[in-house]
C-alpha positions as CSV (number, residue, x, y, z in Angstrom):
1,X,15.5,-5.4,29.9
2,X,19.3,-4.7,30.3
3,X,18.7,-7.7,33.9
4,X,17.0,-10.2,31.7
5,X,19.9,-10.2,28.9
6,X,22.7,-10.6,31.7
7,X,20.8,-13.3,33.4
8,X,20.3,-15.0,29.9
9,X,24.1,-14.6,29.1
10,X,25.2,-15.8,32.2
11,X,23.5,-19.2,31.6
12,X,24.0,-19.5,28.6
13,X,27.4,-18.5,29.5
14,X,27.6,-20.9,32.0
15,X,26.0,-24.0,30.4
16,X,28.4,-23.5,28.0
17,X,31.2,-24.0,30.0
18,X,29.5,-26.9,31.7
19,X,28.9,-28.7,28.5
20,X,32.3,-28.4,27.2
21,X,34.0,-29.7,30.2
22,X,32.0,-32.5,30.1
23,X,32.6,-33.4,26.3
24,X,36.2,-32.9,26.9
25,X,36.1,-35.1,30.2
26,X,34.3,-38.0,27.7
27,X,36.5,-37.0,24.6
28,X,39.6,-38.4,27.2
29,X,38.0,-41.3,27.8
30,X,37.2,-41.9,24.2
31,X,40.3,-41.0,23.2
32,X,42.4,-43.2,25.7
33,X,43.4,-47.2,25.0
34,X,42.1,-48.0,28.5
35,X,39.0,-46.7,31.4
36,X,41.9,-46.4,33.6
37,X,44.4,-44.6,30.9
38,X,41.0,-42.2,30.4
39,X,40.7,-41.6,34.3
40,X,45.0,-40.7,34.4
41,X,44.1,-37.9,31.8
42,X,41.0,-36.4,33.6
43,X,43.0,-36.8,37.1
44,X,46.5,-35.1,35.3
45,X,43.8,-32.4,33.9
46,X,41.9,-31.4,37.3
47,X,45.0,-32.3,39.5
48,X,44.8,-29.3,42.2
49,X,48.4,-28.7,40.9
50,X,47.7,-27.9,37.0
51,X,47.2,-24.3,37.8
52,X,47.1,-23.7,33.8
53,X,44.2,-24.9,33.9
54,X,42.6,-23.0,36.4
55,X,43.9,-20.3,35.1
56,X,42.3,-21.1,31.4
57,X,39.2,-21.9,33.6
58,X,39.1,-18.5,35.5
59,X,39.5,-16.5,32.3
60,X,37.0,-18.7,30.3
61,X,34.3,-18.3,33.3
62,X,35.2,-14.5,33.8
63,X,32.5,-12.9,31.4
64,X,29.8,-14.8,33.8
65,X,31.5,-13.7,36.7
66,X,31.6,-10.4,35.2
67,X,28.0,-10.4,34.1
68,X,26.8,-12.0,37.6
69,X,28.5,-9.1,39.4
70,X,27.0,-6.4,36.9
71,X,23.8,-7.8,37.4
72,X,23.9,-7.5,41.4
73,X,25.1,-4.1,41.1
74,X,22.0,-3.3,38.9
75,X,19.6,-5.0,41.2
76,X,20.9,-3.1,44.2
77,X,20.7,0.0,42.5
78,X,17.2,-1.0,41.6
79,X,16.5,-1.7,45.2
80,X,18.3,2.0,46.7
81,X,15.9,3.7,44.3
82,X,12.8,1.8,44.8
């Protein structure tokens, strides 16, 4: 029971996350004069050198990664015990 409500949280979890990058990635464009105004906002956003933002990413994902790794630590228990 306790392995089906991780694995439901973590894809929830995760499709969350999903979803909400990809509004905010069409909320730029939307919200910009310009396509190529949009695309400078989605490239100044995911720019390998905006760490806030993988940092806010990282700590946003990190109750899935969380779950995911309490759920292997279940299942290998599960499989040690038979």
């Amino acid at each position: 029971m306790k392995l089906k409500i991780l694995k439901a949280f973590r894809a929830i979890w995760l499709s969350a996350f999903v979803i909400l990058i990809v509004i905010s990635i069409i909320g730029m464009f939307l919200g910009a004069d310009s396509f190529l105004e949009g695309w400078q906002k989605v490239q100044y956003i995911f720019s390998p050198f905006n760490v806030v933002n993988y940092i806010v990413m990282l700590i946003t994902l990190s109750p899935a990664i969380l779950a995911h790794h309490w759920i292997e630590k279940l299942e290998s228990g599960k499989q040690k015990n038979g």
